[in-house]
Biopython code that builds the backbone (N, CA, C, O; Angstrom):
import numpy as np
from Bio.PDB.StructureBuilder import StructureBuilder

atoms = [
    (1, "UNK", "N", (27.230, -3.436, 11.913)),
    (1, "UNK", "CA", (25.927, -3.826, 11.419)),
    (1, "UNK", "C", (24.886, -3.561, 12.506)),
    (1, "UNK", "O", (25.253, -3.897, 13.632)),
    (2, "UNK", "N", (23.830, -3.100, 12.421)),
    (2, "UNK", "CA", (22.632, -2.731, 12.899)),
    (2, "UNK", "C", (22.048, -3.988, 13.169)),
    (2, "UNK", "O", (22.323, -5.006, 12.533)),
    (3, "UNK", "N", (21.126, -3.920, 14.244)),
    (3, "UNK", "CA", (20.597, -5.164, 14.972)),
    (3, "UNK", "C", (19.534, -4.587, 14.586)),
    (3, "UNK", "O", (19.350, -3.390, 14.803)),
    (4, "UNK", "N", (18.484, -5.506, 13.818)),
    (4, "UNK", "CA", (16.880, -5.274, 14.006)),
    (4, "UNK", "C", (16.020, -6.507, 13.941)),
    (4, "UNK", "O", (16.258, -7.517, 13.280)),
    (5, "UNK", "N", (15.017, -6.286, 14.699)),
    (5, "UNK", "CA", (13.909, -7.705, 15.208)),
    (5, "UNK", "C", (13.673, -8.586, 13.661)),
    (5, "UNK", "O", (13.131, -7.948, 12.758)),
    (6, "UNK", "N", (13.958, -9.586, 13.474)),
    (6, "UNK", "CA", (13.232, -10.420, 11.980)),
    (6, "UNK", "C", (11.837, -9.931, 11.457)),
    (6, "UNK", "O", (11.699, -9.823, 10.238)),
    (7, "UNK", "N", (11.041, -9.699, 12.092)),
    (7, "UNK", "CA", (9.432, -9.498, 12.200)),
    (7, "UNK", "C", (9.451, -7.737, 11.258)),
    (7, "UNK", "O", (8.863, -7.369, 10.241)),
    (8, "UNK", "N", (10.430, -7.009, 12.213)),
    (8, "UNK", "CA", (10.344, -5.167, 12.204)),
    (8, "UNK", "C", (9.654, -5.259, 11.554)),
    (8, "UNK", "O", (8.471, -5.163, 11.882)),
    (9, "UNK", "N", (10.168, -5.569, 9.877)),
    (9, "UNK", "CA", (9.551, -4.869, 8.541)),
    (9, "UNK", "C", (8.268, -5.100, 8.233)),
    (9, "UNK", "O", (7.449, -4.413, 7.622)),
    (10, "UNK", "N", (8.162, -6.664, 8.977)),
    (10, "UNK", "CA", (6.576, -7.081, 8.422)),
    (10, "UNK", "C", (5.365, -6.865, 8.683)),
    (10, "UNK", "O", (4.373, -7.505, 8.335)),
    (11, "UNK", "N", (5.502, -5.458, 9.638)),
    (11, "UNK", "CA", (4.607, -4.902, 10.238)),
    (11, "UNK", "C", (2.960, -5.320, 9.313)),
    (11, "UNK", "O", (2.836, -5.413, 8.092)),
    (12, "UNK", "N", (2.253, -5.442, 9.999)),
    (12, "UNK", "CA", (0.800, -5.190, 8.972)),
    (12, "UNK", "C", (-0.114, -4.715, 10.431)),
    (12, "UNK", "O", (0.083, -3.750, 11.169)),
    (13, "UNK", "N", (-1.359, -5.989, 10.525)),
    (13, "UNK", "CA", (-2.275, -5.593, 10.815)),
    (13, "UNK", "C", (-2.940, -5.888, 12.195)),
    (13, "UNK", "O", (-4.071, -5.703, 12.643)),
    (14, "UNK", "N", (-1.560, -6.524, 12.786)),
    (14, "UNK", "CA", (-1.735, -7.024, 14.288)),
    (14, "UNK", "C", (-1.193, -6.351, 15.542)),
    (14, "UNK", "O", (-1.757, -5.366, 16.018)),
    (15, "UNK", "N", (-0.213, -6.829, 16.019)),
    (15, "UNK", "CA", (-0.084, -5.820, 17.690)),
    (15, "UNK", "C", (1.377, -5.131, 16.984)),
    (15, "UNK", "O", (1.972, -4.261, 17.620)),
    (16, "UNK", "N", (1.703, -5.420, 16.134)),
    (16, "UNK", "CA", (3.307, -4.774, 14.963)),
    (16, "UNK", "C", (2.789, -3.155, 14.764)),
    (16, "UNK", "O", (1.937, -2.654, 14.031)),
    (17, "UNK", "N", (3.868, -2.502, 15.937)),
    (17, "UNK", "CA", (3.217, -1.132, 15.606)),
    (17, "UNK", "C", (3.902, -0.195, 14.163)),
    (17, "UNK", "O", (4.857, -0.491, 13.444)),
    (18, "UNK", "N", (3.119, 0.825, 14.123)),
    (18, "UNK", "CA", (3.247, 0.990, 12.555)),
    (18, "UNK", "C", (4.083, 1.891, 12.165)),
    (18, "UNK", "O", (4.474, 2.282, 13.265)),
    (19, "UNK", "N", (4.792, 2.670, 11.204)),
    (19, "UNK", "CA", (5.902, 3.681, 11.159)),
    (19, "UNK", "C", (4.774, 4.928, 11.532)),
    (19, "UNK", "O", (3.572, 4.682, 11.427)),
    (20, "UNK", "N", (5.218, 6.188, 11.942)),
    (20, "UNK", "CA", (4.453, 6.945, 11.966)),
    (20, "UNK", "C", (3.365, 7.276, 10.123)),
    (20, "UNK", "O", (2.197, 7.370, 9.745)),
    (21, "UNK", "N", (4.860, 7.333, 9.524)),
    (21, "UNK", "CA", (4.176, 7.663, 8.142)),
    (21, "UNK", "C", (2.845, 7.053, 7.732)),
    (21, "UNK", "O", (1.960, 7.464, 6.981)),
    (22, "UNK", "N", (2.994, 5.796, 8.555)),
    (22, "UNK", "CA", (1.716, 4.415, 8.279)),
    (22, "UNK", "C", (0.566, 5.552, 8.693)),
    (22, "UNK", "O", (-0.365, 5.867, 7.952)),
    (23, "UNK", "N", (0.777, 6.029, 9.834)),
    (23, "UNK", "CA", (-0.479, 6.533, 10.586)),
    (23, "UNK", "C", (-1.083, 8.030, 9.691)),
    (23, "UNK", "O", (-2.178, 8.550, 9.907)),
    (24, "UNK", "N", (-0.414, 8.349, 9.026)),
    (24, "UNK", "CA", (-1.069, 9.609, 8.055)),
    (24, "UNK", "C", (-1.777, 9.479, 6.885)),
    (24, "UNK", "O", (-1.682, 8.606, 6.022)),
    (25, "UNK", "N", (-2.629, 10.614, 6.957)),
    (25, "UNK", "CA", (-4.098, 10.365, 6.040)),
    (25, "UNK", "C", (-3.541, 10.389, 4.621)),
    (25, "UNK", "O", (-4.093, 10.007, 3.589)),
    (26, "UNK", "N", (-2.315, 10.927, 4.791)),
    (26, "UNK", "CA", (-1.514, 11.438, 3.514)),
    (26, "UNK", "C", (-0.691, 10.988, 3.064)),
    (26, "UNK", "O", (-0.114, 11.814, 2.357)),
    (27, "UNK", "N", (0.154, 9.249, 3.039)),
    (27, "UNK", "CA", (1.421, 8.773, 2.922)),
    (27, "UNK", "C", (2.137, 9.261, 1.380)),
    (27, "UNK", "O", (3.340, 9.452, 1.203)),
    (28, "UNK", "N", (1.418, 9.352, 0.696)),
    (28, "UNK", "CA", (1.825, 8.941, -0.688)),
    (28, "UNK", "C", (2.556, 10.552, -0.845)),
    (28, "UNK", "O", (2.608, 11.523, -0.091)),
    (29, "UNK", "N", (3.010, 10.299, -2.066)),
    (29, "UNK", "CA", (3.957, 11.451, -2.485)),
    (29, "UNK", "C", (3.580, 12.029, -4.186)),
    (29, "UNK", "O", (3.939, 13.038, -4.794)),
    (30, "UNK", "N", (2.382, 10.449, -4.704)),
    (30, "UNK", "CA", (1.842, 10.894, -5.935)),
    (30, "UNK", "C", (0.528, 10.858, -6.503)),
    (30, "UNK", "O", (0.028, 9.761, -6.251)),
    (31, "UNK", "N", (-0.010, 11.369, -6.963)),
    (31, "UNK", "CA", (-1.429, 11.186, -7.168)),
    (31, "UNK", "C", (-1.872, 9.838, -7.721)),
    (31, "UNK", "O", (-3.018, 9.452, -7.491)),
    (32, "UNK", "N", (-0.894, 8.985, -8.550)),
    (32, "UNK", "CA", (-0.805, 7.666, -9.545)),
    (32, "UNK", "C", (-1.409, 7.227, -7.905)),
    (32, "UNK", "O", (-2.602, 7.163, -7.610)),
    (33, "UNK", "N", (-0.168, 6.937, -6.905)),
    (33, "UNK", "CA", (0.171, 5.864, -6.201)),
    (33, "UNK", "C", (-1.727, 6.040, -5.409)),
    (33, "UNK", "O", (-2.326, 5.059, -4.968)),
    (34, "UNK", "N", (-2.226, 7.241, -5.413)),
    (34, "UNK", "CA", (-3.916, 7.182, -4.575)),
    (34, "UNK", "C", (-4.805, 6.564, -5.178)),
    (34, "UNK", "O", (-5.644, 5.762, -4.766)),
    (35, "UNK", "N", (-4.605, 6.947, -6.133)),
    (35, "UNK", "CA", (-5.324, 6.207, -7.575)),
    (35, "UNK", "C", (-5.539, 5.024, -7.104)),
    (35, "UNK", "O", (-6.604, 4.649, -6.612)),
    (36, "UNK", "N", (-4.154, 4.120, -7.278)),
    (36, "UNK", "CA", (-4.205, 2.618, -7.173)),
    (36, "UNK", "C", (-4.554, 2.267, -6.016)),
    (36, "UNK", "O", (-4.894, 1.089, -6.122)),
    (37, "UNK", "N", (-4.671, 2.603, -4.955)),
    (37, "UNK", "CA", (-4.664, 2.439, -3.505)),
    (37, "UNK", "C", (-6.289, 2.554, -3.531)),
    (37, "UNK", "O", (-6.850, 1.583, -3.024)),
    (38, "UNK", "N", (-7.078, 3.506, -4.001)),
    (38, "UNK", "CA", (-8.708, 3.465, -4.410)),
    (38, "UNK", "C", (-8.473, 2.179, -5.192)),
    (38, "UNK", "O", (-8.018, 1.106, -4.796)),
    (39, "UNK", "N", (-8.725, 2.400, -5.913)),
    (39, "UNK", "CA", (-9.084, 1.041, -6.747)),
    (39, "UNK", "C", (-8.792, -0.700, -6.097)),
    (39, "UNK", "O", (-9.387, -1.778, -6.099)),
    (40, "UNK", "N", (-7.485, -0.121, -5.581)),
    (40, "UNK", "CA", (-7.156, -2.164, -4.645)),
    (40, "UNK", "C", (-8.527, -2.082, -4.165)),
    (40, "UNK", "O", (-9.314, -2.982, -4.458)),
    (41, "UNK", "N", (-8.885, -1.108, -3.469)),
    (41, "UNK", "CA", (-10.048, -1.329, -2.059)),
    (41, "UNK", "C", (-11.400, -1.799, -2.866)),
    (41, "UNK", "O", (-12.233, -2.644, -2.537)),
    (42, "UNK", "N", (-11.348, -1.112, -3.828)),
    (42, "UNK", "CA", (-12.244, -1.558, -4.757)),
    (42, "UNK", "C", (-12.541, -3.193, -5.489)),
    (42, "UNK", "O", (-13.503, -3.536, -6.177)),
    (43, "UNK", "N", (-11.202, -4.103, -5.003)),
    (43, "UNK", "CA", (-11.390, -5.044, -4.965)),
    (43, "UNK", "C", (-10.844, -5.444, -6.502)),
    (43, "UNK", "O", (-11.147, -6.456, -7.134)),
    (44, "UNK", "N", (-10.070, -4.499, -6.863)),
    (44, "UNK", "CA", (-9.720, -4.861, -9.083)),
    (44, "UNK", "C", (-8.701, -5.786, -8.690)),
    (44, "UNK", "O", (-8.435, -6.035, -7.514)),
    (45, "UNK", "N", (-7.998, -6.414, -9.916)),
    (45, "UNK", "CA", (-6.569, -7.209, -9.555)),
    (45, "UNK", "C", (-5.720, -6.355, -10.703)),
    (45, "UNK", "O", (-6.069, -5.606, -11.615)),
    (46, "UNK", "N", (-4.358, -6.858, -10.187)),
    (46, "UNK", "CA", (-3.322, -5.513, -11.107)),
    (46, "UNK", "C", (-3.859, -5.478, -12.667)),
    (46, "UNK", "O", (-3.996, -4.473, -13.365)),
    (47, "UNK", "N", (-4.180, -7.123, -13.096)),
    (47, "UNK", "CA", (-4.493, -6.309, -14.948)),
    (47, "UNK", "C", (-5.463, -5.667, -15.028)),
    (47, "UNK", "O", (-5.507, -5.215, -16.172)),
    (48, "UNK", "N", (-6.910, -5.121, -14.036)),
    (48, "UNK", "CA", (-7.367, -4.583, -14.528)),
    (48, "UNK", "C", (-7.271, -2.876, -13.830)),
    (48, "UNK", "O", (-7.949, -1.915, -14.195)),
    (49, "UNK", "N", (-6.554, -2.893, -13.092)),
    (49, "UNK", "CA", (-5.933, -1.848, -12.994)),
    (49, "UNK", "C", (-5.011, -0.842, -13.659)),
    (49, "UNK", "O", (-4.931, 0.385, -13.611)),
    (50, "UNK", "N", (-4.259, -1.917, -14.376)),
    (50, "UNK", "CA", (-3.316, -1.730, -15.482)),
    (50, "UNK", "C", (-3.954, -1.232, -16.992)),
    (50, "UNK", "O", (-3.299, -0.702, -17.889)),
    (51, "UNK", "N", (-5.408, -1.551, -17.019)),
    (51, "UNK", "CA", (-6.152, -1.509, -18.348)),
    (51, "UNK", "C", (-6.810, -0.195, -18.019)),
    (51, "UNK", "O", (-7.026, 0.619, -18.917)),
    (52, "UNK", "N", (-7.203, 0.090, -16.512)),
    (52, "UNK", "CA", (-7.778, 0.968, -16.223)),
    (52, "UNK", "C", (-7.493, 2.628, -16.093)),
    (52, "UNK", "O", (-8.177, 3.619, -16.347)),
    (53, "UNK", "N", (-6.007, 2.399, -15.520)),
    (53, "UNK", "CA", (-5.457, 3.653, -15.856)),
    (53, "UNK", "C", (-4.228, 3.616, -17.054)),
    (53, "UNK", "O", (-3.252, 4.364, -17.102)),
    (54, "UNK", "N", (-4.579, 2.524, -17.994)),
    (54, "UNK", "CA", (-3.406, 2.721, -19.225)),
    (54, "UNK", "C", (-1.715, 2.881, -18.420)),
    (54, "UNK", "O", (-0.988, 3.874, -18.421)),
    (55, "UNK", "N", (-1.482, 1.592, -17.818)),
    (55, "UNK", "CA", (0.009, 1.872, -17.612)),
    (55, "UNK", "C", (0.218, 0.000, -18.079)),
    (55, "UNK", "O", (-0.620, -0.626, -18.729)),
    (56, "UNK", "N", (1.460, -0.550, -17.574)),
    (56, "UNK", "CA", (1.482, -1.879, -17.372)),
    (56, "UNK", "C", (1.518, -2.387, -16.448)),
    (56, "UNK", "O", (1.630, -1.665, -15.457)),
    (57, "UNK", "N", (1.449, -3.861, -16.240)),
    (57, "UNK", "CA", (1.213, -4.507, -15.306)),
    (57, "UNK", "C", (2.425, -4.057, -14.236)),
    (57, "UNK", "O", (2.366, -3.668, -13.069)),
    (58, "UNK", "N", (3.314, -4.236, -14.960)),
    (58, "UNK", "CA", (4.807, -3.996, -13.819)),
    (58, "UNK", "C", (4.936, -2.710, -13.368)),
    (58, "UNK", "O", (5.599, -2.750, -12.331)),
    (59, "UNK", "N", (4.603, -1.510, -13.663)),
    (59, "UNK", "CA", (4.131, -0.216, -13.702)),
    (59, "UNK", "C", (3.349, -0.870, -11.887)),
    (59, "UNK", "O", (3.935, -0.981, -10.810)),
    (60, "UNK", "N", (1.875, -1.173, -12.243)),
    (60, "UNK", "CA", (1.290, -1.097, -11.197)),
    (60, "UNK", "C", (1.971, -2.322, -10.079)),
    (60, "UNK", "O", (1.680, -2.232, -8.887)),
    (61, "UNK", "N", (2.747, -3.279, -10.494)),
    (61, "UNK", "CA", (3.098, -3.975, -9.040)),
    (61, "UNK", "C", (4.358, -2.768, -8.775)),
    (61, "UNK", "O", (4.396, -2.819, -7.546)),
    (62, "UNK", "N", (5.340, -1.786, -9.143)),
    (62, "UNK", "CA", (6.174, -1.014, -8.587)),
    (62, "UNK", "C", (5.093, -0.036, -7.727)),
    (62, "UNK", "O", (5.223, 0.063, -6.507)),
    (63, "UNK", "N", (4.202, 0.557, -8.322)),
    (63, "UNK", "CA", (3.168, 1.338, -7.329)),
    (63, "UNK", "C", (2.525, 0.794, -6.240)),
    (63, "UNK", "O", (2.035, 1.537, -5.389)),
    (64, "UNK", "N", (2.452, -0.591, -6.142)),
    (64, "UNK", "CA", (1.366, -1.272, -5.251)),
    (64, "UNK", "C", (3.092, -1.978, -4.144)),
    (64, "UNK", "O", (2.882, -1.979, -2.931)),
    (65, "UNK", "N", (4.108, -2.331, -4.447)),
    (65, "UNK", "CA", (5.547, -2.532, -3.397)),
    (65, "UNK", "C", (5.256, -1.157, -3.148)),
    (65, "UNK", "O", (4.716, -1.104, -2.044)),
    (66, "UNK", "N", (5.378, 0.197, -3.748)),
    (66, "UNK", "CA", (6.215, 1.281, -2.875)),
    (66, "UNK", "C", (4.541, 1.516, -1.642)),
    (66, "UNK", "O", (4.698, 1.349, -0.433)),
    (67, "UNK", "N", (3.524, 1.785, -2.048)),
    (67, "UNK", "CA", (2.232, 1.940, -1.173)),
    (67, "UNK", "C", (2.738, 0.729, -0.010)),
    (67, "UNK", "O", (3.200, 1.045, 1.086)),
    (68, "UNK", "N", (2.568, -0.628, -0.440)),
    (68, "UNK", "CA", (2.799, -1.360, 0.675)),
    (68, "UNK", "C", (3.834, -0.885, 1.759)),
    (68, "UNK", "O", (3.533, -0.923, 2.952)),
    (69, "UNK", "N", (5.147, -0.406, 1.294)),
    (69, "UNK", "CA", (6.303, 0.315, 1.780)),
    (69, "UNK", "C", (5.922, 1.157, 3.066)),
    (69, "UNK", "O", (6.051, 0.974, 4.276)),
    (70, "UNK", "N", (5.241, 2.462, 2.034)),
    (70, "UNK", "CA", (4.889, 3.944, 2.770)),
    (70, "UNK", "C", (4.234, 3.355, 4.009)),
    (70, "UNK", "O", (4.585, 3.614, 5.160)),
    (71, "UNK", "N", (3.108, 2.418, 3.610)),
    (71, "UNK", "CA", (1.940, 1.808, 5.100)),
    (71, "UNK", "C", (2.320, 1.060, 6.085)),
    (71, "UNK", "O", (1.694, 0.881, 7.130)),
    (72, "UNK", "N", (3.848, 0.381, 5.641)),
    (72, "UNK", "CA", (3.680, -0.829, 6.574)),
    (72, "UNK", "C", (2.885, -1.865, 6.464)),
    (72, "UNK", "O", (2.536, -2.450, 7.489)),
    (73, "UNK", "N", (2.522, -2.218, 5.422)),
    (73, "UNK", "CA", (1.613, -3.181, 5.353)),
    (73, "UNK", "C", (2.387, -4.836, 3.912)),
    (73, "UNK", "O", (3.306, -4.968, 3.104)),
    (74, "UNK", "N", (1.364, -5.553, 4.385)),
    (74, "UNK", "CA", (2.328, -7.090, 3.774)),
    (74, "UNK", "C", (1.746, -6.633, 2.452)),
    (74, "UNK", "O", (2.487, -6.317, 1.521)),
    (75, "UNK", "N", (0.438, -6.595, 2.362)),
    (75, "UNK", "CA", (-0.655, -7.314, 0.825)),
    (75, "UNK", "C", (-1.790, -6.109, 0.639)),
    (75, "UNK", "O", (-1.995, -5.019, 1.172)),
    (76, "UNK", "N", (-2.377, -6.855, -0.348)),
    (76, "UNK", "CA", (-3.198, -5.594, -0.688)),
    (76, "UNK", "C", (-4.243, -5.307, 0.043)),
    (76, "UNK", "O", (-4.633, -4.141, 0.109)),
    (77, "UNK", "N", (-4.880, -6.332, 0.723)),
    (77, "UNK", "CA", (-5.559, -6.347, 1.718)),
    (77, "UNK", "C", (-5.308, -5.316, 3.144)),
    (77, "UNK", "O", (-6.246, -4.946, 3.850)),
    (78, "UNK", "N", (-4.088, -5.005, 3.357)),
    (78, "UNK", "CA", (-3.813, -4.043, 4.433)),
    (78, "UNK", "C", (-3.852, -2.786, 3.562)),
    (78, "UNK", "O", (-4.224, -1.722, 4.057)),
    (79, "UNK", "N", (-3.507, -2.867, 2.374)),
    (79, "UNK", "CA", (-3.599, -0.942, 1.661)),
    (79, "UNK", "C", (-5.227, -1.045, 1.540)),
    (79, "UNK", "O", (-5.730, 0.073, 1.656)),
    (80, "UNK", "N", (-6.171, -2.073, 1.341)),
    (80, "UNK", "CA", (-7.765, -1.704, 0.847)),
    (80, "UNK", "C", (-7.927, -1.169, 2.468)),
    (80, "UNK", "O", (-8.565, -0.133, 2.654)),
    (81, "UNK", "N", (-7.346, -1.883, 3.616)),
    (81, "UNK", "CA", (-7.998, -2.051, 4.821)),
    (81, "UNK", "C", (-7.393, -0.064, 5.458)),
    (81, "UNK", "O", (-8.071, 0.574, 6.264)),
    (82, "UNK", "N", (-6.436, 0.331, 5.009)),
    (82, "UNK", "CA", (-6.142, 1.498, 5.410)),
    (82, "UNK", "C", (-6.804, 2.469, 4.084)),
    (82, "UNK", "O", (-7.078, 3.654, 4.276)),
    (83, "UNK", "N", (-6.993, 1.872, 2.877)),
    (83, "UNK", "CA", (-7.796, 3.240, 1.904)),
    (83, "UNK", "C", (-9.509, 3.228, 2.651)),
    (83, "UNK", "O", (-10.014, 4.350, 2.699)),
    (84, "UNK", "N", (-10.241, 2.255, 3.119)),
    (84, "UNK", "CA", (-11.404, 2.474, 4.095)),
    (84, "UNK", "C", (-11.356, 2.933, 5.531)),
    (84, "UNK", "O", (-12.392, 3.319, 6.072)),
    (85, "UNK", "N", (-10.396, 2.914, 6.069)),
    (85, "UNK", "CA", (-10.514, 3.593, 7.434)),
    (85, "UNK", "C", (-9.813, 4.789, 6.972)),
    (85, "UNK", "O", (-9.747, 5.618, 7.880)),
    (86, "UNK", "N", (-9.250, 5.185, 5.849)),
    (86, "UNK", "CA", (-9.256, 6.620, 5.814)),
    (86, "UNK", "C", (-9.982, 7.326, 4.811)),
    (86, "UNK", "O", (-9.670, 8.337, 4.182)),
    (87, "UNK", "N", (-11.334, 6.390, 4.760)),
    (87, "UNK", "CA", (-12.158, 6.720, 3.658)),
    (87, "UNK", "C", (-12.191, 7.713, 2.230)),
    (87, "UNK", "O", (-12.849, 8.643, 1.763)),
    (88, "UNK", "N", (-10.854, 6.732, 1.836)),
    (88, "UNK", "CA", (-10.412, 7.421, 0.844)),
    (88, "UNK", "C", (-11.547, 7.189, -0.924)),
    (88, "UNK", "O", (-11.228, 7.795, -1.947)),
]
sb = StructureBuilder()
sb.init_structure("model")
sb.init_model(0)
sb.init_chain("A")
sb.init_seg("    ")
for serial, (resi, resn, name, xyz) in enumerate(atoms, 1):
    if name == "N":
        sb.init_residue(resn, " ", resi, " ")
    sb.init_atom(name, np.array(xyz, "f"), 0.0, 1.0, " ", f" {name:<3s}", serial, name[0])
structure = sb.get_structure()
């Protein structure tokens, strides 16, 4: 079994450094997942995100876990806080 720190994963927005992938302008792998990542920053909550691009609610919390994933980040607040510093 692999030894890793309790904290590793929970990287977000403090001295927890970030995966490289975190650090690229480009994490995502789909156009859906940019979509939603604009819009968090935009301040929507998942149902109206869900109304907005016609998917479901559970649809957008699987898109909004895997984004959190790619960034390193806890909440939606760290994906709005990385879709404005990469002025997406």
């Amino acid at each position: 079994m692999r030894w890793s720190h309790p904290r590793s994963r929970y990287a977000c927005c403090g001295d927890w450094p970030r995966s490289a992938r975190s650090r690229s302008s480009r994490p995502f792998h789909s156009e859906r997942e940019r979509q939603i990542a604009e819009i968090i920053a935009k301040g929507r909550t998942n149902q109206e995100i869900a109304a907005e691009l016609f998917i479901s609610l559970s649809t957008v919390k699987t898109h909004l876990a895997s984004i959190q994933h790619k960034l390193g980040v806890r909440n939606r607040v760290g994906i709005a806080a990385w879709a404005w510093e990469s002025k997406l």
